[in-house]
C-alpha positions as CSV (number, residue, x, y, z in Angstrom):
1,X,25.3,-71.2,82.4
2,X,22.3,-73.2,83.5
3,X,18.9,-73.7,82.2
4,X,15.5,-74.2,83.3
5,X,11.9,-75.2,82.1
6,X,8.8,-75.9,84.0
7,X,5.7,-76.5,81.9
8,X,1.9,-77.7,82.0
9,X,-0.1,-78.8,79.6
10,X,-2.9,-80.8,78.5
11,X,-1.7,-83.4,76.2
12,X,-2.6,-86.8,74.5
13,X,-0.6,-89.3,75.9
14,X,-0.3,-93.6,75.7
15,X,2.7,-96.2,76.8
16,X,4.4,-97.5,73.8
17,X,6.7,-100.7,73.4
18,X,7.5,-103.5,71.4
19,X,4.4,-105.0,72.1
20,X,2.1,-101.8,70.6
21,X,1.0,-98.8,72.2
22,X,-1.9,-98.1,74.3
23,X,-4.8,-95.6,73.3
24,X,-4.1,-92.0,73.5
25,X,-5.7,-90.2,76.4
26,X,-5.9,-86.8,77.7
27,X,-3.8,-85.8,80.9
28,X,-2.1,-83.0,82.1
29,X,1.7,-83.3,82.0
30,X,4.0,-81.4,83.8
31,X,7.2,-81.5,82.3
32,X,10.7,-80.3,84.0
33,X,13.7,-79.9,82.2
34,X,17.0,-78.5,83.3
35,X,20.4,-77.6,81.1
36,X,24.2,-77.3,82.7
37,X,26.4,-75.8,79.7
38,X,28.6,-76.0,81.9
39,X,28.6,-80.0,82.2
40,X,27.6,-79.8,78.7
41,X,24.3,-82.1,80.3
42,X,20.8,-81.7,81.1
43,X,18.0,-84.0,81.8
44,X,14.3,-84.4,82.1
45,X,11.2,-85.1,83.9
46,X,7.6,-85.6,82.9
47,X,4.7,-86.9,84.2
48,X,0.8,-86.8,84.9
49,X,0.0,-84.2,87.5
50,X,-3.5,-86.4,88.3
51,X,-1.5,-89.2,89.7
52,X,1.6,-87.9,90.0
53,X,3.3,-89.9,87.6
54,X,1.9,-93.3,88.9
55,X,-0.1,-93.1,85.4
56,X,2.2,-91.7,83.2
57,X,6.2,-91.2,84.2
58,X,9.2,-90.6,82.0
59,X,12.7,-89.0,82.8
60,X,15.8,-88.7,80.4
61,X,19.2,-87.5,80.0
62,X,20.3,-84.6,77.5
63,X,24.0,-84.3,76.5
64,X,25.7,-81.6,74.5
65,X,28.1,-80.9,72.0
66,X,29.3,-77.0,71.7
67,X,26.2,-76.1,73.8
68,X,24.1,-77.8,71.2
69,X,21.8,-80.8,72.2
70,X,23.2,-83.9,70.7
71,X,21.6,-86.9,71.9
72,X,19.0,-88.3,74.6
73,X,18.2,-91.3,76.4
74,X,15.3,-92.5,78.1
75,X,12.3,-91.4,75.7
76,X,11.4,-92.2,72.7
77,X,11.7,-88.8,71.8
78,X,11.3,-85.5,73.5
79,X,7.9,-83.5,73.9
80,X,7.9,-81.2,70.7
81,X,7.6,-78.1,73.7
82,X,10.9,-79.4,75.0
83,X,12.3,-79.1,71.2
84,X,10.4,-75.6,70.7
85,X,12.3,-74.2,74.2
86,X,15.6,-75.8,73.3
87,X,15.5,-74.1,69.9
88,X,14.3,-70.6,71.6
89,X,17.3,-70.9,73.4
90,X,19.8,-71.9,70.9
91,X,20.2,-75.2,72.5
92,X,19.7,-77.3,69.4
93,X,22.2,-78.5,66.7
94,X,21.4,-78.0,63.1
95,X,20.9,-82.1,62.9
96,X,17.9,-81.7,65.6
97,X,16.5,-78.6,63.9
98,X,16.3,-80.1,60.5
99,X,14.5,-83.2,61.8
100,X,12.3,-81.7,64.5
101,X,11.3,-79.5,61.9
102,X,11.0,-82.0,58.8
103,X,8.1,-83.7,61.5
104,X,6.5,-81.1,63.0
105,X,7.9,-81.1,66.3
106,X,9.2,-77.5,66.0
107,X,8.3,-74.5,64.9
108,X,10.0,-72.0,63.3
């Protein structure tokens, strides 16, 4: 079974490193995500819609356990919206709910 999400949405948004982060600013993101249980993978896209990701740009990888997310690379973390449709669609494991929740990433 295969998954998709296509999303827009104003957000505050900055670069972050090892150096310190940058001042949040407003932009519209468009985030795209896709989900292969059968490959047990996924992976993601988001950026600024203004400059189409010249601005802001991330992409990632999503791999899964018994059709439950259980780790990422790429980001930081994921955009609590990508956490809110993964759990919708019972796509999360207990370990991501529990945390997503505990920070206020999800809601439930």
């Amino acid at each position: 079974m295969r998954y998709d999400y296509d999303s827009e949405q104003e957000e505050q948004v900055f670069h972050e490193g090892s150096w310190g982060a940058t001042k949040p600013q407003p932009a519209t993101m468009k985030l795209t995500c896709w989900v292969d249980l059968e490959k047990q993978r996924g992976g993601l896209e988001w950026y600024d819609i203004e400059t189409g990701g010249n601005r802001f740009y991330a992409e990632g990888g999503l791999w899964f356990d018994d059709n439950k997310l259980s780790d990422y690379d790429g980001v930081a973390d994921l955009p609590p919206r990508l956490y809110q449709w993964l759990y919708e669609n019972e796509l999360l494991s207990d370990w991501f709910i529990k945390h997503a929740k505990e920070d206020g990433r999800l809601t439930i």
